[in-house]
N, C-alpha and C positions, 0 to 999 in steps of 0.2 A: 504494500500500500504506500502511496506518495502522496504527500500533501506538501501545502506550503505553508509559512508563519508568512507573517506579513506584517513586521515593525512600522515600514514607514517607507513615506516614496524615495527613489533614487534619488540621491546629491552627490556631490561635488566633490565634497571630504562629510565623514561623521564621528562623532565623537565615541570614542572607546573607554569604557575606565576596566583594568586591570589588578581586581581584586587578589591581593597575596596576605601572608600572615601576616609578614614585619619586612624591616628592609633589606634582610639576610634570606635568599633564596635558593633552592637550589637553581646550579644554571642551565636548565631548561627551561625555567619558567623566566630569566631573564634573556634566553633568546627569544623566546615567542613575543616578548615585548621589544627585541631589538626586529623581526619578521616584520611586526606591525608598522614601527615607526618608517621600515626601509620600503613599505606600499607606496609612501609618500601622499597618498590621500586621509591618512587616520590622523586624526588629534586625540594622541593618548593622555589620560591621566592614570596615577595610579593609587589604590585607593588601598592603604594601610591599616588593616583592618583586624581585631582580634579574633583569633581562633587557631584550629593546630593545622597544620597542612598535613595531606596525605601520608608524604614522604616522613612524619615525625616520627607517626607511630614505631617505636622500634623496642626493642629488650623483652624483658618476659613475661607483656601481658599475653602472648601467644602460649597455647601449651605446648610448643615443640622449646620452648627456654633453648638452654643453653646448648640441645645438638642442634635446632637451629641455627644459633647464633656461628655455632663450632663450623656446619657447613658452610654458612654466606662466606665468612673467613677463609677458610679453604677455598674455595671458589673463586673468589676472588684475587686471590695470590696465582692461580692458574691461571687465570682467564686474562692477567696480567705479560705471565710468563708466554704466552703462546698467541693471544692476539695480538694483531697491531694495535699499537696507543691513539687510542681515541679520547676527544673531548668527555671529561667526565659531567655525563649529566644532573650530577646526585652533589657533585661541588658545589659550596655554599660561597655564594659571590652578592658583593651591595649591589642596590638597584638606584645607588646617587649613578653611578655612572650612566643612565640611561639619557638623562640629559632632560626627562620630564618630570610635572610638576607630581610632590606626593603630599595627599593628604588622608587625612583621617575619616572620610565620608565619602560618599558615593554623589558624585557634582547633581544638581537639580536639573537639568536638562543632558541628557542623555540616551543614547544611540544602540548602544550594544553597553553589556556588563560581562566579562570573560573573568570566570575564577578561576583558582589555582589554592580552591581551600579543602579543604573532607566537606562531606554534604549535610550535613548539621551546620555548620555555618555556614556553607554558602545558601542556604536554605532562608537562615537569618535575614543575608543581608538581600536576596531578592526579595524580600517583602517592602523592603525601603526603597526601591526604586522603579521604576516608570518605565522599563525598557526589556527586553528579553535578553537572557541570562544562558551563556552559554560555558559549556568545561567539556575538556579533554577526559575520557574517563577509559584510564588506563586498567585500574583493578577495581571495577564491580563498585569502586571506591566502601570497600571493608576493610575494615581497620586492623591490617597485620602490621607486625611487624617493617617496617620500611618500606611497605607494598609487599605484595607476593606475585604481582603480573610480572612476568619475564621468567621467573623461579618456578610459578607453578608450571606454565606449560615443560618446561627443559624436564622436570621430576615425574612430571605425566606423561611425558613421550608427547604430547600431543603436536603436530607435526605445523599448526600456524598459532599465534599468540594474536588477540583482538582487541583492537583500541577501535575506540567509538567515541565520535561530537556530540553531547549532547546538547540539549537546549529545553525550555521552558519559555513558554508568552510572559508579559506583564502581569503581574497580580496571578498568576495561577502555579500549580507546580505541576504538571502532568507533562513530566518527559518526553522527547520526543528526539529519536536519534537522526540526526544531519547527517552522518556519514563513519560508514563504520569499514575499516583498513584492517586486512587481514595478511600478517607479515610473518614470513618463515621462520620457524623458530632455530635458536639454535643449536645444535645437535649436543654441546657440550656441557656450557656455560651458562648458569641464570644472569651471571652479572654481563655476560657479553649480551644476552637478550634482552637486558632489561637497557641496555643502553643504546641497539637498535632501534626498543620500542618507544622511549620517551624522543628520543634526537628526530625517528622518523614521521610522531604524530603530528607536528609543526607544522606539516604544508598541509595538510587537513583541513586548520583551522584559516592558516593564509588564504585557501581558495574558496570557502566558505564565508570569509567577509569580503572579497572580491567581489563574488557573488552577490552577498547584499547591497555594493554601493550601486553595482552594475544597473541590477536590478529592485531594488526594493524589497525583495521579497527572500527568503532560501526554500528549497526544496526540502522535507524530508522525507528519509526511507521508511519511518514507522512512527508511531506511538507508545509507549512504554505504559501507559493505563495509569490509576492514580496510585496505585501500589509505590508507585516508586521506579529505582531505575534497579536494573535486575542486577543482581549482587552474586560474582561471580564463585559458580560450586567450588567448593573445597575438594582438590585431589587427594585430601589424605583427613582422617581425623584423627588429633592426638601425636600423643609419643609413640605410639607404637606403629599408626599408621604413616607416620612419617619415617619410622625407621626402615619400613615396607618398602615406601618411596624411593628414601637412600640405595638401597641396596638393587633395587632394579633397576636406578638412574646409572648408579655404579657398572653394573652387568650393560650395561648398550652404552656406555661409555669405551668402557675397556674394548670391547667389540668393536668398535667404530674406531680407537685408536692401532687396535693389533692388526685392522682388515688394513689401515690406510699403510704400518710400518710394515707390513710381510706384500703387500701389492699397490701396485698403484693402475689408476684406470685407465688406458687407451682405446682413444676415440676411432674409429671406421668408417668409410663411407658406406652403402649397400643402397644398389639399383633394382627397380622393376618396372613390370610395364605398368602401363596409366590404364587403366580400365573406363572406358567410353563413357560421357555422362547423357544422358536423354537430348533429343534435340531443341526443344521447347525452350521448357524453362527448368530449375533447380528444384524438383521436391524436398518437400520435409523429408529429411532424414536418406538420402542420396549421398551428402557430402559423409553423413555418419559410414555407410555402406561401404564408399570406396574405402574410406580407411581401413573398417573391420577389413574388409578386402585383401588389404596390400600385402603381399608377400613379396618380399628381395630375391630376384632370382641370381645375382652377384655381389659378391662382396668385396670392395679394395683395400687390401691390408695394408699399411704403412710398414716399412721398415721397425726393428725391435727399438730404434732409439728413438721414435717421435711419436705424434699422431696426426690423422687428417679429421678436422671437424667445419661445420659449419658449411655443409657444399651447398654451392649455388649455381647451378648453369649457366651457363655463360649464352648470350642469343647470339644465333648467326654458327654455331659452333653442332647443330642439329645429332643436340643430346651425347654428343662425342668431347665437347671439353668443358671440366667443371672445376669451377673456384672451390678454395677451400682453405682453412685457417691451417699452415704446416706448425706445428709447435716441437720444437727440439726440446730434450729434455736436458740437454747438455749446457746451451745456456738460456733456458728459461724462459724462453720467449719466444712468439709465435708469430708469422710473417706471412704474408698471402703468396699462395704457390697456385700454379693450373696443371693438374691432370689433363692429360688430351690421352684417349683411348683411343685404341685400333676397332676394327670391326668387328671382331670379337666382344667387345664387350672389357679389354682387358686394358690396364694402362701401360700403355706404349712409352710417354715422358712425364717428368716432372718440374717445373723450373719455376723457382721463384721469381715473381713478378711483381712485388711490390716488397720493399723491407724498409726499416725505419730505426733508427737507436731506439727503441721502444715495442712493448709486445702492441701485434698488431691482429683481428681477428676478424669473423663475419663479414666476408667479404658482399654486399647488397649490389647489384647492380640494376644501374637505370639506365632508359634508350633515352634521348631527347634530341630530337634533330638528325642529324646523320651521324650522333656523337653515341658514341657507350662511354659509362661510367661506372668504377667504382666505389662505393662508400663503406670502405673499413673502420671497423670498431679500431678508436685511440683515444678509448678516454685519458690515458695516461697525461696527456697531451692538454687534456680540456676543451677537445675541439672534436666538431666533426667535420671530416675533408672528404672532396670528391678528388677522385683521379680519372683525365680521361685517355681512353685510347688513342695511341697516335699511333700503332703500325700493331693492324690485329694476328695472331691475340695476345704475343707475347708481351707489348710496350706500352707501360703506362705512366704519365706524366702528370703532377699535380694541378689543377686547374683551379681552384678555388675551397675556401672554408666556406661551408653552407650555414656553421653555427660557431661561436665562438665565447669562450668560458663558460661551459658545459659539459658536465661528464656523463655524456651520454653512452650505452651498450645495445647493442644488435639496433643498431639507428638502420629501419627498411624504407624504401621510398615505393609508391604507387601513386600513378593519374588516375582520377574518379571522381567525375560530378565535375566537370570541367578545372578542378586546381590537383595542386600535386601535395600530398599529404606524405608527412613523413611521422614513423612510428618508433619510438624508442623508450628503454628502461633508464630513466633516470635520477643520480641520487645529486642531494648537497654537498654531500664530502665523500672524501675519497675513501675512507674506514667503514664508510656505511656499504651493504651488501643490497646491488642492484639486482633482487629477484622481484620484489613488491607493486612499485608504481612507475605505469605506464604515459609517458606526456607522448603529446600529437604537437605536434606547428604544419603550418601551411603557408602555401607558394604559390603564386600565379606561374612563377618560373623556377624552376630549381636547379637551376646554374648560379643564378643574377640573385635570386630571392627579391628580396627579403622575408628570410623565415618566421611568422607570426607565430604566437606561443597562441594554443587555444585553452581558450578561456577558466576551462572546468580540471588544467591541470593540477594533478594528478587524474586522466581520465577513469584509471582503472587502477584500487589497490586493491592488490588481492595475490599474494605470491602462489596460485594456483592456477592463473592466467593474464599477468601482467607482461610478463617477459616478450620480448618475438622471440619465435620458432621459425624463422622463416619468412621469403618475401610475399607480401599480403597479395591476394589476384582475384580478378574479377572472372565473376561465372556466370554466366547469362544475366548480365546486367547488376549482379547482387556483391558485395565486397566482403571478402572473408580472410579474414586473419588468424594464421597458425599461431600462434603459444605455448611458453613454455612452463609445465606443472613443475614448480619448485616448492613445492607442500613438504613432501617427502624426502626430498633431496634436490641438488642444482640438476636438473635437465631430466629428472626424472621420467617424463612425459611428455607429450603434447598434447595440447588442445586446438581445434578450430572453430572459430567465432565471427558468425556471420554478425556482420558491421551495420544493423539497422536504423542508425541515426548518425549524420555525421553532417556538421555544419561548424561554422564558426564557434559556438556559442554553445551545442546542444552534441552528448555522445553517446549510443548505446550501443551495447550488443549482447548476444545470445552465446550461447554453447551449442555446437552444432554437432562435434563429434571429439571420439578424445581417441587418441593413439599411444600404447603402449608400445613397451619392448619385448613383446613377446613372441616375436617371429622366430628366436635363436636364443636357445637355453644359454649361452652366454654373454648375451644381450642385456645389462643392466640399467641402460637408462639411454636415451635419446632424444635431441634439442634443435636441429634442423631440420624443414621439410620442404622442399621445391618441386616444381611440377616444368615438366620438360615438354618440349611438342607431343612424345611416347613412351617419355621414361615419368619417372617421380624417382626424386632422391633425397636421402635420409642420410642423418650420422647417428651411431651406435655408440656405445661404451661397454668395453669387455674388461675384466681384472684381467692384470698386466704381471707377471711372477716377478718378483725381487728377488735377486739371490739371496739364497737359503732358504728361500718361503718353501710351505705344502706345495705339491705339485697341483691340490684342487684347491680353486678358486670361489671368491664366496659367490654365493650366487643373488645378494640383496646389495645395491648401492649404498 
């Protein structure tokens, strides 16, 4: 169900006040107030207000006491040792530095009220104000210990963690979720998830008052009833169910370390034919079909020291030469190479065709004019370049940045509905994990651009179909986009999702079919999908032996 709140008509700039405990915050909640000010249309206040914030609650009003506290500690010191050093979101930093005014009340004329309290007092202070009230609600907002979102999914296995916008009208409480972002957990670490989930809820709330100035109004996905906002289940009760916890979080811990130090994954390409679609138009459940369908009748092994991922046909090359991300293992970085097959089926050469001091990947290619282009993944870079062809198919020369300071991943391009739409996974910093959220921009031309951000970015957060799989294609008039399921793991699957709204301003889509790895009992997971004039091509991931490992391989990603 979608409905809308509707504060007040579009303006120009509107005023925000930024309800926090005191003027020591964690720095999450002082970025969302730097997000704000950096729109350039918000006139922020911030309104210093008594009460505990979420993040306070900590020590041993929980009954896991002190093996809680024993595990957060341990985990933390890991999760230190083995990820890269990210912004700490949980760091307590003043809010003088924001450069706006703070007072003690919530101003008499007012636009929007954004908390950052527990919901007993932000309950308080929406009674005193005239405007609709909205919060990020990371944990169910129940009172554990320093939160439990991030910690409980990693202990539950559960394979995505969920942040959700809420909101409440003027004068009423009856919740209603704005938008709720479903982000891959992570396989290890509660503190590495939990610093994913706070860092990555932020563009959430930035596109949702975009929203409101654009339009006057926000959409939302549901209504929460007057009960309240739904208070997220406890995966464990107690000390003993928590020890439960420990102990199986432990056990697919150790697994998931001894699988990655005894093998590591190489990627494959694997061909078959296209099986014909109707001549008409696209039925329901046609595009599901071909997939259940597909079976690889070749597979191209890469040499033992690298892999080939990412293929994408190359046009004019009639399904006989295919791009592909080559990654050595030797030095750690990965470069666009072309496969050109004989007629067999089998690959005749290999020669890298694009390389860069930098890992380089997803190779995307567009036709526009008499030019071919390719668009490889460089986020390293902060940029996305095209290269175009000057002597086919081997030679490619830089011809323009389509996007610049942006870390964008598997950036696809497609013409549809007369503009050129470009699709990409993109994060704010470089420690965050681009599986989640999906931005669009659009081009009248996409050589020249200028690339326009569309408006409702993050279109899609949902690490179970946010990623591209592959470049997007039209089928009897209709626009569908492969994806990649990173629920489970990075590239775990595909999805294809037919594209039913797509304008400046407005973006939907459907699940149309989903594609596993199940074609090849060594087959564990797969993240590109391309369609050729008679072939469709796919990349694989098989476990890769390390010396000294078992001679069998696991068989789950």
């Amino acid at each position: 169900m979608r409905d809308t709140l509707r504060p007040s008509p579009p303006r120009e700039s509107i005023r925000v006040a930024l309800a926090v405990p005191g003027v020591k915050v964690p720095a999450w909640v002082e970025a969302v107030g730097r997000a704000l000010l950096g729109m350039g249309f918000v006139e922020l206040t911030v309104v210093v207000a008594n009460g505990a914030s979420s993040e306070a609650h900590a020590g041993g009003r929980w009954p896991g006491g002190r093996l809680w506290r024993a595990y957060r500690t341990l985990d933390l010191r890991l999760q230190r040792l083995v990820c890269r050093r990210s912004a700490d979101p949980s760091a307590v930093v003043d809010l003088d530095g924001l450069g706006c005014a703070l007072v003690d009340k919530p101003p008499d004329e007012l636009d929007l009220l954004i908390g950052a309290h527990d919901p007993s007092a932000l309950r308080a202070l929406a009674a005193r104000v005239d405007a609709p009230v909205w919060w990020l609600d990371h944990d169910g907002h129940e009172r554990w210990p320093a939160a439990a979102a991030g910690y409980a999914e990693v202990l539950s296995g559960s394979p995505v963690t969920r942040c959700r916008l809420m909101a409440v009208a003027p004068g009423e409480w009856e919740p209603a979720v704005l938008r709720t972002a479903l982000f891959a957990t992570h396989p290890l670490f509660g503190a590495e998830n939990r610093v994913q989930l706070l860092w990555k809820s932020i563009p959430l709330l930035v596109q949702k008052v975009s929203e409101l100035r654009d339009r006057g109004e926000v959409t939302c996905e549901v209504r929460e009833g007057r009960e309240g906002v739904g208070v997220r289940e406890k995966p464990w009760g107690g000390r003993s169910g928590l020890v439960c916890a420990l102990a199986r979080h432990a056990w697919r811990s150790g697994a998931f370390s001894l699988r990655r130090l005894l093998w590591r994954g190489q990627w494959y390409v694997a061909m078959g034919e296209r099986p014909a679609l109707s001549h008409d138009v696209v039925a329901d459940g046609e595009i599901d079909r071909l997939a259940a369908s597909f079976r690889p009748t070749r597979v191209l092994m890469p040499p033992a020291d690298r892999f080939w991922a990412d293929p994408h046909f190359l046009p004019g090359g009639a399904d006989r030469l295919v791009l592909v991300q080559e990654f050595l293992y030797a030095c750690h970085r990965g470069r666009i190479s072309l496969l050109r097959l004989n007629d067999a089926g089998e690959v005749a050469e290999v020669r890298s065709v694009i390389e860069r001091d930098c890992h380089l990947s997803y190779p995307a290619v567009f036709e526009f004019g008499d030019d071919l282009y390719i668009v490889p993944e460089s986020s390293e870079l902060s940029r996305v370049d095209a290269y175009r062809c000057t002597s086919f198919p081997w030679r490619w020369e830089h011809a323009r940045t389509l996007l610049d300071g942006l870390i964008a991943y598997d950036s696809s391009i497609v013409e549809y509905g007369g503009r050129w739409w470009l699709f990409a996974a993109v994060m704010d910093e470089p420690w965050l994990t681009p599986r989640d959220s999906l931005h669009v921009f659009f081009a009248d031309n996409p050589v020249q651009g200028p690339w326009r951000a569309h408006a409702k970015n993050p279109v899609v957060c949902d690490a179970r179909s946010a990623r591209p799989a592959g470049p997007p294609f039209v089928c009897r008039g209709r626009l569908y986009r492969p994806s990649q399921d990173c629920s489970a793991a990075y590239g775990s699957a595909m999805r294809i999702n037919e594209v039913t709204t797509l304008t400046e301003s407005h973006f939907e889509e459907r699940e149309v079919a989903f594609l596993a790895p199940s074609w090849c009992d060594s087959a564990v997971a797969t993240h590109t999908l391309g369609f050729g004039r008679d072939q469709i091509v796919v990349d694989a991931m098989r476990w890769q032996r390390r010396a000294g490992a078992p001679a069998r391989a696991p068989r789950r990603s």
